[in-house]
C-alpha positions as CSV (number, residue, x, y, z in Angstrom):
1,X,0.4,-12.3,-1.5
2,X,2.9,-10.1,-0.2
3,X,5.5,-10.9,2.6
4,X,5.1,-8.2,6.0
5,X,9.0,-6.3,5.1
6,X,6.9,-6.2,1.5
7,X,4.3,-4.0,2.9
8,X,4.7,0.0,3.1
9,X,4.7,1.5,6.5
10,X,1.2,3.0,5.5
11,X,-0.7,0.9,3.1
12,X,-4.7,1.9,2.2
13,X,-6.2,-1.2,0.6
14,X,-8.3,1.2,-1.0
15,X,-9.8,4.8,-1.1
16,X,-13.5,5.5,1.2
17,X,-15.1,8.1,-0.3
18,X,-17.7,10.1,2.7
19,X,-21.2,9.7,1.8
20,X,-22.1,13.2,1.9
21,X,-20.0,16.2,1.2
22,X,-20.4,19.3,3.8
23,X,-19.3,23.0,4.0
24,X,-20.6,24.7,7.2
25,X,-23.6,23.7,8.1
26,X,-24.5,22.3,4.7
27,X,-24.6,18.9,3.4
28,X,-25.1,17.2,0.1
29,X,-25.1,13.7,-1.6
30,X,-21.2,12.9,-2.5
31,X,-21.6,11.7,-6.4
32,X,-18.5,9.7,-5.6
33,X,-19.7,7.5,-2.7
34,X,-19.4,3.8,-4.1
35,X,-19.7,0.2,-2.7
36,X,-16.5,-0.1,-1.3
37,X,-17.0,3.1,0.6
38,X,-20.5,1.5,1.5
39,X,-18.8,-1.8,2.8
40,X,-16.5,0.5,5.0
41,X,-19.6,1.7,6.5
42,X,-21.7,-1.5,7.6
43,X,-17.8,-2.8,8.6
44,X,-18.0,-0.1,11.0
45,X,-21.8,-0.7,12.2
46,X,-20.3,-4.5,12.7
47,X,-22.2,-6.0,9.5
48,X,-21.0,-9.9,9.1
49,X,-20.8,-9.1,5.2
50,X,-19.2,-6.1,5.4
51,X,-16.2,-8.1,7.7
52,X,-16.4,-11.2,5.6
53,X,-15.4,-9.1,2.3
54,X,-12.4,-7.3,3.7
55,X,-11.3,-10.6,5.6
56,X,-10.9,-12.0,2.3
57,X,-9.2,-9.1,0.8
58,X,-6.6,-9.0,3.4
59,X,-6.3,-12.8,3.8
60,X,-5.3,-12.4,0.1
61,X,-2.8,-9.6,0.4
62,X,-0.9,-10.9,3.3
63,X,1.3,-13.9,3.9
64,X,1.1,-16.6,6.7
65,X,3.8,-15.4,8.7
66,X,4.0,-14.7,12.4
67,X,2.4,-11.0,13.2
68,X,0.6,-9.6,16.0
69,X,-2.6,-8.0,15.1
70,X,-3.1,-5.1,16.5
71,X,-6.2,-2.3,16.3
72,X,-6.3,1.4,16.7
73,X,-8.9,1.2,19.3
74,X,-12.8,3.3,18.7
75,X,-12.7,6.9,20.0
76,X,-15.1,6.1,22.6
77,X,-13.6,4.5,25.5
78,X,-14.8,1.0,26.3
79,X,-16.7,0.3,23.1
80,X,-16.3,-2.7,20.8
81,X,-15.5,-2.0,16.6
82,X,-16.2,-3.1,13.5
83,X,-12.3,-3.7,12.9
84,X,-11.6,-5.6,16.0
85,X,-13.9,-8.0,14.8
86,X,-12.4,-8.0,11.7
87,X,-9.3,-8.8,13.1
88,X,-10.9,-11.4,15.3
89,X,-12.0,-13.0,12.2
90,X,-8.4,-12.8,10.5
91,X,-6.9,-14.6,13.7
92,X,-9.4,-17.4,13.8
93,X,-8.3,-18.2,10.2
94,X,-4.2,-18.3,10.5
95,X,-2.9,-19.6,13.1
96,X,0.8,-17.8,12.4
97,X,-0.8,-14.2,13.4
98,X,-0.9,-13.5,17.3
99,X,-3.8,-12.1,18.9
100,X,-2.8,-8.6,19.8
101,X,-6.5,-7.1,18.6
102,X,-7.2,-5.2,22.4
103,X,-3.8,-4.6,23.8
104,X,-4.2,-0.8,23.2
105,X,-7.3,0.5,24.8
106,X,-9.1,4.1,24.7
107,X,-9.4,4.6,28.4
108,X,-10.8,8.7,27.6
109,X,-13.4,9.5,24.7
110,X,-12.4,11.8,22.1
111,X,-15.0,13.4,19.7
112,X,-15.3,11.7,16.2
113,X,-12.9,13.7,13.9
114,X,-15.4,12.5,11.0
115,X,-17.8,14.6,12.7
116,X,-15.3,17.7,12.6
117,X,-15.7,17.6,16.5
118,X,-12.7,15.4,17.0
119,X,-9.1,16.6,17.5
120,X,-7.2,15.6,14.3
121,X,-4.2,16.8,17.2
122,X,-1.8,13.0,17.7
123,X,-1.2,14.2,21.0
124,X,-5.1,13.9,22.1
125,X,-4.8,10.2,20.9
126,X,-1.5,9.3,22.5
127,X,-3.4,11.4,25.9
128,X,-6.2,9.2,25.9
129,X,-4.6,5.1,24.2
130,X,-2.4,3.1,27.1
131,X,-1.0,0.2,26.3
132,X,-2.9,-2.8,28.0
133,X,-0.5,-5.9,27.5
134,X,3.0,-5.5,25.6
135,X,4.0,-8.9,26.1
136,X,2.0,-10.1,22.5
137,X,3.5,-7.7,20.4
138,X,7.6,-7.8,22.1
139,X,9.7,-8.1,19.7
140,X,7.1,-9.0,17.1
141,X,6.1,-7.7,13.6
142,X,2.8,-5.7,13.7
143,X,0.2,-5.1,11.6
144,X,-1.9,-2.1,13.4
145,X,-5.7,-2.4,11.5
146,X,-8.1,0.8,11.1
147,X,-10.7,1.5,9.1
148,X,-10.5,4.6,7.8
149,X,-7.5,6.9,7.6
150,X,-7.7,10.8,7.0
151,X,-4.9,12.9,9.0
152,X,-3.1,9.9,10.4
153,X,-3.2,11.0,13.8
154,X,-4.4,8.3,15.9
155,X,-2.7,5.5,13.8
156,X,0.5,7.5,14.3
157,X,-0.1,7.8,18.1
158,X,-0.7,4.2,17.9
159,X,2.4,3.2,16.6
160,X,4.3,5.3,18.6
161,X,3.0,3.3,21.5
162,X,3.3,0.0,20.0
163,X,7.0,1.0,19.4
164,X,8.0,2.5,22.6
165,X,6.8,-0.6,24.6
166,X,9.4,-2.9,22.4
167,X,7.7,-4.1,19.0
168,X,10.1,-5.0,16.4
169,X,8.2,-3.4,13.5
170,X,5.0,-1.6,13.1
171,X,3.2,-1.3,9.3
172,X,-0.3,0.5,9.2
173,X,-2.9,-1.3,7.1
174,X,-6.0,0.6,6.7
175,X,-8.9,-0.1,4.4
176,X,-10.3,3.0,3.0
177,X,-8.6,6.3,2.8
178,X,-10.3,9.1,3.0
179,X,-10.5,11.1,-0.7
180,X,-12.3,14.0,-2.0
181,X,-10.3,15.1,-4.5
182,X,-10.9,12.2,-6.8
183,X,-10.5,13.9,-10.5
184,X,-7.0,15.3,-9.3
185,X,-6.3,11.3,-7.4
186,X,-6.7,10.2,-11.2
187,X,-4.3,12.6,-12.9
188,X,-1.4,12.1,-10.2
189,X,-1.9,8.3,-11.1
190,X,-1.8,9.3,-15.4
191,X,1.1,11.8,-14.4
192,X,3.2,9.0,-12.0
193,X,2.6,6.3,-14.9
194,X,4.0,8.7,-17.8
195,X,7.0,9.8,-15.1
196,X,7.5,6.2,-15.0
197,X,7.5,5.3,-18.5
198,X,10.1,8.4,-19.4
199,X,12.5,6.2,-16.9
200,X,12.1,3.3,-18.7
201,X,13.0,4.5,-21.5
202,X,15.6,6.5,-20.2
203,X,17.0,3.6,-18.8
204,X,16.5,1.4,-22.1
205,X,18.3,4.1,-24.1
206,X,21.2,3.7,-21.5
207,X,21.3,0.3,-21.6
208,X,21.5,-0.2,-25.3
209,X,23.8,2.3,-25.4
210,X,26.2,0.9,-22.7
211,X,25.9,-2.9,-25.1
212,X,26.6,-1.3,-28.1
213,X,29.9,0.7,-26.4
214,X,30.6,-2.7,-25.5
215,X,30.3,-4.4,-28.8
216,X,32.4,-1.7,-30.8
217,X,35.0,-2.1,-28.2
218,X,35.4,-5.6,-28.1
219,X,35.4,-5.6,-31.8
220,X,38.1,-3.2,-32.2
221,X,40.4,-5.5,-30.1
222,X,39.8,-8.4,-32.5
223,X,42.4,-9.5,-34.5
224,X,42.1,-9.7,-38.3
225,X,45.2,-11.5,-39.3
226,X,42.6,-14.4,-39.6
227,X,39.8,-13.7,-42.3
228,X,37.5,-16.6,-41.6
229,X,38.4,-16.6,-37.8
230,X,37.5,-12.4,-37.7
231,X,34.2,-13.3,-39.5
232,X,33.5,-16.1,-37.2
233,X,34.2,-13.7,-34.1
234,X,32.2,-10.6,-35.3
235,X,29.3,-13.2,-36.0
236,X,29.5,-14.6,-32.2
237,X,29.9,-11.1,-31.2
238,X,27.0,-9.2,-32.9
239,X,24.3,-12.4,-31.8
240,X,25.6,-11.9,-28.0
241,X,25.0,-8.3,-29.1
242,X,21.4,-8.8,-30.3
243,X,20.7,-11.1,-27.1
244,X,21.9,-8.8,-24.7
245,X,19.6,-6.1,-26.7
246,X,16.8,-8.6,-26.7
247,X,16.7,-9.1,-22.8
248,X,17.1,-5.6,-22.3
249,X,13.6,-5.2,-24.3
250,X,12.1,-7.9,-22.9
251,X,12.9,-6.8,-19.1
252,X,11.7,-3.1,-20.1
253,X,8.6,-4.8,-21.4
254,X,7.5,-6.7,-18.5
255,X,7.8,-4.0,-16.4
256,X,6.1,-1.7,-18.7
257,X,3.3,-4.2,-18.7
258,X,3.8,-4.3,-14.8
259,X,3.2,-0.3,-14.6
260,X,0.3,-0.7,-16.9
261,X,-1.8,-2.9,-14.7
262,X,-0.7,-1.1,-11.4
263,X,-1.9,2.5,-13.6
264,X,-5.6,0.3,-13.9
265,X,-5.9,-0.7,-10.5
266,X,-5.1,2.6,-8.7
267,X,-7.8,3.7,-11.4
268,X,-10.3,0.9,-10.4
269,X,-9.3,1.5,-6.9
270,X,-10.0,5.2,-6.5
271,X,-13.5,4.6,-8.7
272,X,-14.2,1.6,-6.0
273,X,-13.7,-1.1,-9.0
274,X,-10.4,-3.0,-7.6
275,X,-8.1,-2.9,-4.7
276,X,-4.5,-2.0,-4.3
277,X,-1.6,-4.2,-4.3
278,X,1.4,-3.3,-1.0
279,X,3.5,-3.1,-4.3
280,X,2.1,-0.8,-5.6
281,X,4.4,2.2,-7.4
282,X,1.5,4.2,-7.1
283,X,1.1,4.2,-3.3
284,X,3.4,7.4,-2.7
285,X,1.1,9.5,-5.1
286,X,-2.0,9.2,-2.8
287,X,0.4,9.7,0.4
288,X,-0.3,13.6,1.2
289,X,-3.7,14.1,-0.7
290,X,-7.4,14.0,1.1
């Protein structure tokens, strides 16, 4: 579980893949459309499953702490969604979080961007979202939920709102983002690991180095009028040596086996396998790519 001040100011729990691929007028079967991408679906035709699976991811995720919950509300003004009764259902379970779920309301329909009718433009959303009741979220932590996340606009016109009428924080936790350049997703992750991995060892090289500086210094300054005594003290001083060298390996190992896992479940993640962590180092890769 991760604490809220954990959690990136955007965080996608995972990737949602469109079912069908279109240019034009033309449309065809997307080979990557998966079961999470599936799930994100019936969550958004209101399918008890479909909420009941990503209340359990998030409940896993996030910490039992006091947050308003807040959603971006549908594009149609005066309908119900799939992720306000998600939220509904996160609510219900922990008592710390604040129901915040309708206190931004569409009061103008916009066309679906999914349906490249929409305006991807954040000024149509912030045109067309009013703030119903500020008081839950004043000075609070907030969590704004949405479903699906492509451009950004209308979480970003959400927060603005949230923000301007006095919440103390605003994080964006979305479930799926929106990918179609899947082959590329996976080399940025190999390509982020192996840039990761050169500054571990960059930074074990230093390290060692730094120890060993340390150890020829110290052991210049020892006196040697003493035979036994100047054995005695380069003996103490090459085993603090060695276990200064050993933590320094063991530290660059767990985090190497740290970046290892987090390489498999961005992997798993963008094939629909796994889910990602807020911690995640490979969250920033993903940030600019559709």
């Amino acid at each position: 579980m991760s604490k809220f001040k954990d959690f990136p100011a955007l965080f996608h729990i995972g990737f949602y893949h469109p079912k069908y691929n279109h240019y034009k007028d033309v449309y065809e079967d997307n080979c990557y459309f998966n079961e999470f991408s599936q799930y994100i679906l019936n969550l958004k035709n209101g399918d008890i499953n479909a909420i009941i699976y990503f209340k359990n991811i998030l409940s896993n995720l996030m910490e039992d702490e006091e947050i308003a919950i807040v959603t971006v509300p549908p594009h149609r003004a005066g309908e119900s969604s799939g992720i306000q009764k998600l939220a509904s259902c996160l609510v219900q379970d922990n008592k710390k979080y604040i129901d915040a779920i309708r206190c931004l309301e569409r009061f103008k329909t916009v066309p679906k961007s999914s349906q490249n009718l929409g305006s991807r433009n954040e000024h149509a959303h912030l045109d067309s979202i009013r703030m119903s009741n500020s008081s839950s979220i004043e000075d609070k932590n907030v969590i704004l939920l949405d479903d699906v996340i492509t451009t950004g606009s209308s979480t970003n016109a959400c927060r603005k709102i949230i923000s301007k009428r006095g919440a103390k924080e605003v994080k964006i936790v979305c479930l799926g983002k929106t990918i179609r350049q899947v082959e590329y997703a996976h080399r940025l992750v190999e390509e982020k690991f192996q840039e990761e991995l050169q500054i571990l060892d960059f930074e074990h090289h230093t390290k060692t180095e730094e120890i060993e500086m340390i150890f020829d210094f110290e052991r210049s300054n020892i006196e040697q009028d003493d035979e036994d005594r100047w054995l005695e003290e380069i003996y103490n001083l090459e085993s603090s040596m060695r276990c200064d060298l050993d933590n320094i390996s063991d530290c660059i190992g767990f985090v190497e086996n740290n970046l290892c896992e987090y390489a498999e479940e961005a992997h798993k993640a963008l094939d629909g396998e796994d889910y990602l962590t807020p911690i995640s180092p490979f969250l920033k890769a993903f940030t600019d790519l559709e």
